[in-house]
DRENDO-1510 file (C-alpha; in Angstrom, 1 decimal, always signed):
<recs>
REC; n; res; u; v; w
REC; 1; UNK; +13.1; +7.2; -27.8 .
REC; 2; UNK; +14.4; +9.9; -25.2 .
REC; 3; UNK; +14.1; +8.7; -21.6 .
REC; 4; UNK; +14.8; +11.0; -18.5 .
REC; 5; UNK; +16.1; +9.0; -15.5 .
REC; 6; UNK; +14.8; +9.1; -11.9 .
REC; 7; UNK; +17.2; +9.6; -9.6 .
REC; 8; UNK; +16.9; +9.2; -5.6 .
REC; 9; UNK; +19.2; +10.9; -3.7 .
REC; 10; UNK; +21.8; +9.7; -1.4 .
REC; 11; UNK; +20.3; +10.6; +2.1 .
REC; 12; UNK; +22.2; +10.1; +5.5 .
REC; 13; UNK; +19.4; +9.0; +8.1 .
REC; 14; UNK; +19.5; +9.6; +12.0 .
REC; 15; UNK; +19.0; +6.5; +14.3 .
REC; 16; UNK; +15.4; +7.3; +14.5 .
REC; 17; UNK; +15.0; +6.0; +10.8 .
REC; 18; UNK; +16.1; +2.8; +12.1 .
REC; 19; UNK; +12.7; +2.4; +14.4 .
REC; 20; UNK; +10.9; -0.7; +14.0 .
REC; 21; UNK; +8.7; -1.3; +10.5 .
REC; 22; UNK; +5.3; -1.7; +10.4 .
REC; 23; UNK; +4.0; -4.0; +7.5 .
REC; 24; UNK; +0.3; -3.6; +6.6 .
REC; 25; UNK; -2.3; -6.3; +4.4 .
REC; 26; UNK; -4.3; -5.6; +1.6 .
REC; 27; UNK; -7.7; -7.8; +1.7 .
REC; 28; UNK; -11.0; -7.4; -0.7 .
REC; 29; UNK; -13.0; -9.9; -0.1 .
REC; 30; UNK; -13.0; -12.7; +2.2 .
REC; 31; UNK; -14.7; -15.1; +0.5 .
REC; 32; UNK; -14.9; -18.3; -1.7 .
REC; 33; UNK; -16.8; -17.3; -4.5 .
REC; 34; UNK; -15.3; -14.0; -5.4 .
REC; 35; UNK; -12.7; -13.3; -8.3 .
REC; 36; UNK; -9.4; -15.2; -7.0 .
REC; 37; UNK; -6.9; -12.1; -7.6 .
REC; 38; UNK; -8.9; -10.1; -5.0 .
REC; 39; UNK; -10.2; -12.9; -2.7 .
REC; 40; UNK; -9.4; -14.4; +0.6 .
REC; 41; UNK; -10.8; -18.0; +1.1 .
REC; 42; UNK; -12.3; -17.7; +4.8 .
REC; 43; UNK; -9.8; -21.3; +5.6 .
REC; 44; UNK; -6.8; -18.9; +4.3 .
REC; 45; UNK; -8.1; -16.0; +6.2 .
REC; 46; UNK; -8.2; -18.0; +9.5 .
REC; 47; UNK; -4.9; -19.6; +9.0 .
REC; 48; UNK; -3.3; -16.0; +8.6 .
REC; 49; UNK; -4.8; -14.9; +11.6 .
REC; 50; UNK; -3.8; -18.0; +13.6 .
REC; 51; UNK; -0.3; -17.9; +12.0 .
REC; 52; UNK; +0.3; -14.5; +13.3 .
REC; 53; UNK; -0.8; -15.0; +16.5 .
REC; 54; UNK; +1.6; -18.3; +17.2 .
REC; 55; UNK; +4.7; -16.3; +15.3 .
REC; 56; UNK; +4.0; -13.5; +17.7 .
REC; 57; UNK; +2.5; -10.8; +15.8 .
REC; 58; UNK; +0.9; -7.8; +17.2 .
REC; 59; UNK; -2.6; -6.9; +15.5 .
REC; 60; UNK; -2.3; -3.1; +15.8 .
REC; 61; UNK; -4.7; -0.2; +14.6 .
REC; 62; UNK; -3.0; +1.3; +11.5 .
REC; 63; UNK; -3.3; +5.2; +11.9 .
REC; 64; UNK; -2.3; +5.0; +15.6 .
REC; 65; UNK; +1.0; +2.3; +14.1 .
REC; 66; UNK; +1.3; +4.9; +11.2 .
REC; 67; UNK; +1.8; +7.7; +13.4 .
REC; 68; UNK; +4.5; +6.4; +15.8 .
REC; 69; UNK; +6.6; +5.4; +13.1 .
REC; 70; UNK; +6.4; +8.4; +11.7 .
REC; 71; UNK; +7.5; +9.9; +14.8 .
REC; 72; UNK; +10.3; +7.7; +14.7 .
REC; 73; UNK; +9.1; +6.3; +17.8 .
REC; 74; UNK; +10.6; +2.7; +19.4 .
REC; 75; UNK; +7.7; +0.0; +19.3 .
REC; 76; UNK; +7.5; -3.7; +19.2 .
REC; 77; UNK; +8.8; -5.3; +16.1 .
REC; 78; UNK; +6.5; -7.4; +15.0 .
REC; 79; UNK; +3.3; -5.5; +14.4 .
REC; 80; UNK; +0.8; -5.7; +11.5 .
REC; 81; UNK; -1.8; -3.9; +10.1 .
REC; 82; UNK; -4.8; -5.3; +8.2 .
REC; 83; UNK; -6.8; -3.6; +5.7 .
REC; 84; UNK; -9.8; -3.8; +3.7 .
REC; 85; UNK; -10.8; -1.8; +0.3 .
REC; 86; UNK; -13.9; -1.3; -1.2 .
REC; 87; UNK; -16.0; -2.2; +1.4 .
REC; 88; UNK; -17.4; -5.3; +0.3 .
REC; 89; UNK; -20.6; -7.3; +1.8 .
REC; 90; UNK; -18.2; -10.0; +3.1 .
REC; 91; UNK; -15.9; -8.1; +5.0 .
REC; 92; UNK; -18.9; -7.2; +7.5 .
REC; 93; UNK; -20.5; -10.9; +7.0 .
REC; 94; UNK; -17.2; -13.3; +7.5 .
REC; 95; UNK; -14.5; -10.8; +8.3 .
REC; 96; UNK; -16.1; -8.8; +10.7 .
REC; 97; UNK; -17.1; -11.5; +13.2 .
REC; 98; UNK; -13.5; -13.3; +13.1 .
REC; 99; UNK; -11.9; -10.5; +13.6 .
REC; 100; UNK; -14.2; -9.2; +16.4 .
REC; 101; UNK; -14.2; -12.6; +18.3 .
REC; 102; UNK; -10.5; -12.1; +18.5 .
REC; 103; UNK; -10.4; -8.7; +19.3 .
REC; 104; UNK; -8.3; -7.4; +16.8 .
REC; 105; UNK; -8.8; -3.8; +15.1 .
REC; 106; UNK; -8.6; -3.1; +11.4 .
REC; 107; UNK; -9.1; -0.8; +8.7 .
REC; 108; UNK; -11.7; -0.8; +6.1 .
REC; 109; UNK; -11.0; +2.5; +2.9 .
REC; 110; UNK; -14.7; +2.3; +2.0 .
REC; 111; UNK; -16.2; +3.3; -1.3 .
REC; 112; UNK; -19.1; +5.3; -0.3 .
REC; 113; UNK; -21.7; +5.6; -3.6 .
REC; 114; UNK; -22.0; +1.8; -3.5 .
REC; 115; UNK; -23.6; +2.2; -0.1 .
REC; 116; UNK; -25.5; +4.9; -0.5 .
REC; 117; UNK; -27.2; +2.6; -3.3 .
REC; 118; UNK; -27.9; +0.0; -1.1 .
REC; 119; UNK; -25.5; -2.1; -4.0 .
REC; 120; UNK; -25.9; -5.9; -3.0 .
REC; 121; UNK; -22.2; -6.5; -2.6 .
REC; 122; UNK; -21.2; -3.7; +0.0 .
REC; 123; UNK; -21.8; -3.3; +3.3 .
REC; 124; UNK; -24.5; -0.7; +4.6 .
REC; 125; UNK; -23.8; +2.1; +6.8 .
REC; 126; UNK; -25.5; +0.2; +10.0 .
REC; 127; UNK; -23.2; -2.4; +9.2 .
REC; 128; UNK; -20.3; +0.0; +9.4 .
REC; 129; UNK; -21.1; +1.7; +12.2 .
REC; 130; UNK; -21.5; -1.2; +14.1 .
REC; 131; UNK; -18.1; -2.4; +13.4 .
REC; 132; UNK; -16.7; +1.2; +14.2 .
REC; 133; UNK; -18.1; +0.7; +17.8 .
REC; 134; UNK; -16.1; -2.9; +17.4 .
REC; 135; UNK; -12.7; -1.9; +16.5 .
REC; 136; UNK; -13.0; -0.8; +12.8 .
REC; 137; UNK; -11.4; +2.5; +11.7 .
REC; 138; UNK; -13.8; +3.4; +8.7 .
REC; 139; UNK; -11.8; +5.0; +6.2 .
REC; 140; UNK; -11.8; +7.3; +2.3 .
REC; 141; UNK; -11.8; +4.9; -1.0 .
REC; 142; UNK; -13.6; +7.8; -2.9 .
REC; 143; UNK; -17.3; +8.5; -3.6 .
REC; 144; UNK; -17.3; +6.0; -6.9 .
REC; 145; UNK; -13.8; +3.9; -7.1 .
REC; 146; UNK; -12.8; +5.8; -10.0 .
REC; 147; UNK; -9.6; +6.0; -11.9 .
REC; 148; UNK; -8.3; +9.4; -10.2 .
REC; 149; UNK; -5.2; +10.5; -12.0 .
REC; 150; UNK; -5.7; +8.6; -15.4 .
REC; 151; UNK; -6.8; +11.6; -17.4 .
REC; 152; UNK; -4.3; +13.7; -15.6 .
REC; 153; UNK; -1.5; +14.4; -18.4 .
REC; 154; UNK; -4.9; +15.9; -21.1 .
REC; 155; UNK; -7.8; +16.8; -18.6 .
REC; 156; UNK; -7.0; +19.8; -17.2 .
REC; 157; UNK; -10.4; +18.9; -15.2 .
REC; 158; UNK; -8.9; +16.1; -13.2 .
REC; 159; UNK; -7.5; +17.4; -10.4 .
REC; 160; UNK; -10.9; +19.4; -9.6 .
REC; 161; UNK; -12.4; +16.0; -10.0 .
REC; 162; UNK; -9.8; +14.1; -7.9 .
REC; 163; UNK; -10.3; +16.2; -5.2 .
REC; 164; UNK; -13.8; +17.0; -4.8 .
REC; 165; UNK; -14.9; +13.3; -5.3 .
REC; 166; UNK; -12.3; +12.7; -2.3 .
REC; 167; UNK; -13.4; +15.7; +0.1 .
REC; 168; UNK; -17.5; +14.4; -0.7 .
REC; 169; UNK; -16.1; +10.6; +0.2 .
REC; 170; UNK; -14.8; +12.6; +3.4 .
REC; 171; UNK; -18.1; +14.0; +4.5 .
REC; 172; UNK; -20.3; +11.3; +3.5 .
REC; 173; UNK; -18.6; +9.2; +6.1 .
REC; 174; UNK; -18.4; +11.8; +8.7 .
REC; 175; UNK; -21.5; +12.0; +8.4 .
REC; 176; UNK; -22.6; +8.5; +8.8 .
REC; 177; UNK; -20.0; +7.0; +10.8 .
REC; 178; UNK; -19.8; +10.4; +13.2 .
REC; 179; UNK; -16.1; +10.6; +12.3 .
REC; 180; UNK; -13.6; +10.5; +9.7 .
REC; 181; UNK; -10.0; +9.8; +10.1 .
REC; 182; UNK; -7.4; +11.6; +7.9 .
REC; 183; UNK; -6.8; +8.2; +5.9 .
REC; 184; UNK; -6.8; +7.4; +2.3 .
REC; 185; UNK; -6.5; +4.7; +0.1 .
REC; 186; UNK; -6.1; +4.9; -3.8 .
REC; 187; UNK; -8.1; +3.5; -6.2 .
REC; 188; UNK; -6.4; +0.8; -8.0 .
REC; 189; UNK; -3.3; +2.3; -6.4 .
REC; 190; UNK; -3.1; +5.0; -8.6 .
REC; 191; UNK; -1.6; +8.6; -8.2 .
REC; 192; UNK; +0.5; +11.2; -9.1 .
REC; 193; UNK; +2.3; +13.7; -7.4 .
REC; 194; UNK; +0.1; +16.5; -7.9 .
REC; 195; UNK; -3.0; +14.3; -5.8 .
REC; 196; UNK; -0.3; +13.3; -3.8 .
REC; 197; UNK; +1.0; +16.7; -2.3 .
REC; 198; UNK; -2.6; +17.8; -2.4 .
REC; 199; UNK; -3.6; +14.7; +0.2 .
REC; 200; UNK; -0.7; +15.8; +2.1 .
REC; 201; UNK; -1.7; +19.7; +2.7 .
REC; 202; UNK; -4.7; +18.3; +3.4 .
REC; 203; UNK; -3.2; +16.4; +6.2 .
REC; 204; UNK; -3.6; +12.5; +4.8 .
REC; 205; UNK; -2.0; +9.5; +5.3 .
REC; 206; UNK; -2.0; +7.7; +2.0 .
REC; 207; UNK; -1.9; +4.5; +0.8 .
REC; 208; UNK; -0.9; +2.7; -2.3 .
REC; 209; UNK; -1.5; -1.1; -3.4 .
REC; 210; UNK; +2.6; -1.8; -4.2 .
REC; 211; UNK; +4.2; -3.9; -2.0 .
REC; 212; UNK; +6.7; -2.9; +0.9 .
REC; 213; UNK; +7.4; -1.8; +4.3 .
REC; 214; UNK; +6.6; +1.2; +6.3 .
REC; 215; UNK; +9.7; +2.9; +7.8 .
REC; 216; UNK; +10.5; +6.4; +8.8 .
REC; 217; UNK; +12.0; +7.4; +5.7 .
REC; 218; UNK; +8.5; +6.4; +3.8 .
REC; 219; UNK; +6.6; +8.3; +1.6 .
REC; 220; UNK; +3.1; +9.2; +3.9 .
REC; 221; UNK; +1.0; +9.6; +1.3 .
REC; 222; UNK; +2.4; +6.9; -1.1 .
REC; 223; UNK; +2.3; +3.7; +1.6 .
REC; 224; UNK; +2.5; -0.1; +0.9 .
REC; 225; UNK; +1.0; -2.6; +1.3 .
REC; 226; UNK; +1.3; -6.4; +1.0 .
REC; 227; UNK; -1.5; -8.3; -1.0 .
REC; 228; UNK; -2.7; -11.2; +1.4 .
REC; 229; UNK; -5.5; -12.6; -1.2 .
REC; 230; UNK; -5.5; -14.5; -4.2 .
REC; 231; UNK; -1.8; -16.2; -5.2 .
REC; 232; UNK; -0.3; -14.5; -2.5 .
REC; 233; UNK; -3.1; -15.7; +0.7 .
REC; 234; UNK; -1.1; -18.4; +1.9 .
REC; 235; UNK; +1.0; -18.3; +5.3 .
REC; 236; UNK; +3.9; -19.4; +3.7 .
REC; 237; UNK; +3.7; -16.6; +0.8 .
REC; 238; UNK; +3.2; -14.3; +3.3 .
REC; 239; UNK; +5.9; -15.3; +5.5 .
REC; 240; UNK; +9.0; -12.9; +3.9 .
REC; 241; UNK; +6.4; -9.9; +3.7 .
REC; 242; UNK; +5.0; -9.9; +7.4 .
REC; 243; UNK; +8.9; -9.6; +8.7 .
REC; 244; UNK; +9.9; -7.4; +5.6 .
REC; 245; UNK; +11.9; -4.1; +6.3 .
REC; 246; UNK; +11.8; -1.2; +3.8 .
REC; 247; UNK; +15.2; -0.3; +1.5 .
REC; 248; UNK; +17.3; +2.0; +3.0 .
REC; 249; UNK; +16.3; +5.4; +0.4 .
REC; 250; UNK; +13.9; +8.5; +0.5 .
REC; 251; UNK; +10.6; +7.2; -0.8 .
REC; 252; UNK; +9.3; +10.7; -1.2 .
REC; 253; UNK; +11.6; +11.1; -4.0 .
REC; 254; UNK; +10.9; +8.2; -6.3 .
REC; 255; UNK; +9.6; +9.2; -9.9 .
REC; 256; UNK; +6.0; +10.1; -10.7 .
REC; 257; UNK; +4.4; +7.5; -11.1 .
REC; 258; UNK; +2.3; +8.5; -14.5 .
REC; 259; UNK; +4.5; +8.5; -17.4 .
REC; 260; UNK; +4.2; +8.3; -21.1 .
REC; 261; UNK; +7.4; +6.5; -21.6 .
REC; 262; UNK; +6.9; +2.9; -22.5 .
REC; 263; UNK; +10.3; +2.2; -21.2 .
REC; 264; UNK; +10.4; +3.8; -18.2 .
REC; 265; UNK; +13.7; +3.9; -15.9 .
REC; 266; UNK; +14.3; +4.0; -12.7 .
REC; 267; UNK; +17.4; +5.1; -11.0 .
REC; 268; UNK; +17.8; +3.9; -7.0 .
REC; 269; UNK; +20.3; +5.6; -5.1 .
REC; 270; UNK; +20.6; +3.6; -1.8 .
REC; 271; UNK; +21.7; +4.7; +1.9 .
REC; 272; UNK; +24.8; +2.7; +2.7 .
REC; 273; UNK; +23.8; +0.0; +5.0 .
REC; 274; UNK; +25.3; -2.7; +7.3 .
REC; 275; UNK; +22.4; -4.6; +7.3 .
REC; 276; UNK; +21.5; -5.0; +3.9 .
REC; 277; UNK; +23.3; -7.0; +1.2 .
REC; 278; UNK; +23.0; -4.9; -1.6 .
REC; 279; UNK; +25.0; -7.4; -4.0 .
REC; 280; UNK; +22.1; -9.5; -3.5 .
REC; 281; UNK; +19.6; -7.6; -4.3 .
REC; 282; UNK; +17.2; -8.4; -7.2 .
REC; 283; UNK; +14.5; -6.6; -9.0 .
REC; 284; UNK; +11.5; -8.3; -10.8 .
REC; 285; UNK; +9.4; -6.3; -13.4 .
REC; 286; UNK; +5.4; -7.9; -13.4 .
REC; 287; UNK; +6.9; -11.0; -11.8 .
REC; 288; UNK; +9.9; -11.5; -14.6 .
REC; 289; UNK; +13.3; -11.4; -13.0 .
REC; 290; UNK; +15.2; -7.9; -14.8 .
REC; 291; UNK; +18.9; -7.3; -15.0 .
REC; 292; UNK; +20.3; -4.2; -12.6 .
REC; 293; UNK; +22.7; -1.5; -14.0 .
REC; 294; UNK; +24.7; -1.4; -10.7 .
REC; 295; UNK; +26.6; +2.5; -11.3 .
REC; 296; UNK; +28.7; +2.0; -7.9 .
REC; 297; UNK; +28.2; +0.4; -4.5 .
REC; 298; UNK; +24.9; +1.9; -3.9 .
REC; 299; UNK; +23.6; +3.5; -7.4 .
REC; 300; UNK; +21.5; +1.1; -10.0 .
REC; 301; UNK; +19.1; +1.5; -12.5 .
REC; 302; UNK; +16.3; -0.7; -13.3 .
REC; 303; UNK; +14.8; -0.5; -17.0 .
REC; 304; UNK; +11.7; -2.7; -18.1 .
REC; 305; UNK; +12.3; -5.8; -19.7 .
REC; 306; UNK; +10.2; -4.6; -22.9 .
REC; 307; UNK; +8.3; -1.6; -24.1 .
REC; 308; UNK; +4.8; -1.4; -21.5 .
REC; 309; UNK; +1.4; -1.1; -22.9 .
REC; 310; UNK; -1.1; +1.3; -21.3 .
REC; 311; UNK; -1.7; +0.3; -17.8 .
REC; 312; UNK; -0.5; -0.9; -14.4 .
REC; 313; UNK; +2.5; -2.3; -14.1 .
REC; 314; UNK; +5.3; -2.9; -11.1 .
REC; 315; UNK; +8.9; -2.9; -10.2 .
REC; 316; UNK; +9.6; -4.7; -6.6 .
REC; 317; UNK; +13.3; -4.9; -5.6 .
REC; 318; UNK; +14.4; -6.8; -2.4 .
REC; 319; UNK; +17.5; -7.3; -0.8 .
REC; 320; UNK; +18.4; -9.8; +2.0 .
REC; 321; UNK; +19.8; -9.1; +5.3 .
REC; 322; UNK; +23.8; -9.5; +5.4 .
REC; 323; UNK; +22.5; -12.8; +8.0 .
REC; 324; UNK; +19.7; -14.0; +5.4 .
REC; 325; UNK; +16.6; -12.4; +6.7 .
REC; 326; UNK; +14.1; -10.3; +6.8 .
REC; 327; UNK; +14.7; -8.8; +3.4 .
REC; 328; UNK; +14.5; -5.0; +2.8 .
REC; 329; UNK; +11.9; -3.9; -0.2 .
REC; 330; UNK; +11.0; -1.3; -2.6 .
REC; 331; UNK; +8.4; -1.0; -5.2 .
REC; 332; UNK; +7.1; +1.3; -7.8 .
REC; 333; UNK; +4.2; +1.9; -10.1 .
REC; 334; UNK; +4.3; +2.8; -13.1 .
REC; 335; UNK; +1.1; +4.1; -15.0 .
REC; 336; UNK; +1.4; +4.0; -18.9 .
REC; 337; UNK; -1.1; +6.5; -20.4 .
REC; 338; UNK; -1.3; +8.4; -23.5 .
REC; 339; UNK; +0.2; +5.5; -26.3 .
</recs>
């Protein structure tokens, strides 16, 4: 099987790349009942909250954080973002209230058909607007949750699709909430570079569902996020990921991430760094520790540990700080279609 290799280029940043991260939480529901994998327990929810409050974390409003790190301006360390997708009944319910009572902003990338329908499981649009008066920035997640970019290598429809489902999204909540902020969040996490440079003529920040930090050298409309549900709602699994720093490397040039190519490569050139300890850094593949084809000092590649089948899957790669902590991060998803 041919494979091309991705390649990142060496890039030389100014001191403004160094500003402060900001890390930012992925939350579904916060509930007991719910599927696991996407769930919060409220006792786990609390705890987070309460957790970052005693370590000294800053609850900050995400496009407002977005923006000044994009500007490279300076700003506390120690800031976090929370999110919510999909819009679900118990994020206005259980969330909502916590949150409120504490005074702490937040994000919720709502799916809008859902609401229109009146669908059990979702907030309504009263709901949403009152939180919008209450510190919620209510944000695009698409009209119907559908798989954007899937089709996207033998539809020549999609991208008409794509967009037009994301523009309607758009109006239906300027038109119920009164505004719209120039946020997005993927469906499933999924994109390619087409939607991608689209969302960014268009002015979006984007976000992503693979794990990592938010520096200046990010990719705007390809932004991580850390899971905080499920396996992963704990304090102490959350505890390298809310002081994590991104890998020193343009994240605007890693591959697309929509491939045929069962095997996949990826090739990571890194900006020299003297804070982190690249012979220490590690890549897993789905969880599964993967060997690294170091090329020099800086230069690896990554391949998987066995042929993919159609689907999700992800590469994350962390590197400690030369003193032990935080550790640096970088993740990509791969799409499999077309097998």
């Amino acid at each position: 099987m041919n494979h091309k290799f991705f390649t990142l280029p060496l890039l030389m940043f100014t001191s403004a790349a160094n500003a402060d991260a900001l890390n930012v939480l992925i939350y579904h529901h916060v509930d007991d009942s719910t599927p696991h994998s996407t769930s919060t327990r409220v006792d786990d929810f609390i705890k987070q909250l309460d957790a970052f409050e005693q370590q000294g974390y800053e609850i900050v409003d995400l496009q407002t954080a977005v923006r000044e790190v994009q500007s490279g301006q300076e700003t506390p360390q120690k800031r976090l973002a929370l999110t919510f997708d999909d819009g679900f009944r118990s994020v206005c319910d259980t969330a909502y209230p916590i949150l409120k009572e504490r005074n702490l902003p937040f994000t919720v990338f709502v799916t809008t058909d859902p609401v229109d329908a009146n669908y059990q499981g979702y907030c309504d649009w009263e709901q949403l607007r009152e939180m919008s008066k209450n510190g919620a920035t209510i944000a695009n997640h698409t009209l119907d949750h559908a798989f954007l970019v899937r089709e996207s290598l033998q539809d020549t429809d999609w991208f008409q699709s794509a967009t037009r489902n994301i523009e309607q999204a758009q109006l239906r909540i300027e038109q119920e909430i009164g505004h719209a902020p120039m946020l997005f969040a993927y469906p499933y996490g999924e994109y390619n570079h087409e939607l991608r440079d689209w969302l960014k003529a268009q002015g979006y920040i984007a976000f992503g569902q693979q794990s990592g930090s938010i520096e200046q050298h990010s990719d705007w409309q390809a932004l991580p996020r850390f899971n905080a549900a499920g396996n992963y709602a704990s304090v102490s699994s959350l505890r390298f990921k809310t002081s994590a720093r991104a890998l020193p490397t343009d994240f605007s040039a890693l591959p697309d991430p929509v491939v045929t190519d069962a095997l996949p490569p990826l090739t990571v050139e890194l900006t020299p760094s003297d804070e982190a300890h690249y012979p220490h850094l590690q890549c897993y593949f789905n969880g599964q520790s993967v060997e690294l084809d170091w090329h020099d000092d800086t230069r690896f590649t990554v391949l998987p540990p066995k042929e993919l089948v159609n689907g999700r899957h992800r590469i994350n790669c962390t590197a400690p700080h030369r003193n032990g902590s935080p550790f640096y991060w970088l993740s990509q998803q791969w799409l499999v279609v077309n097998q």
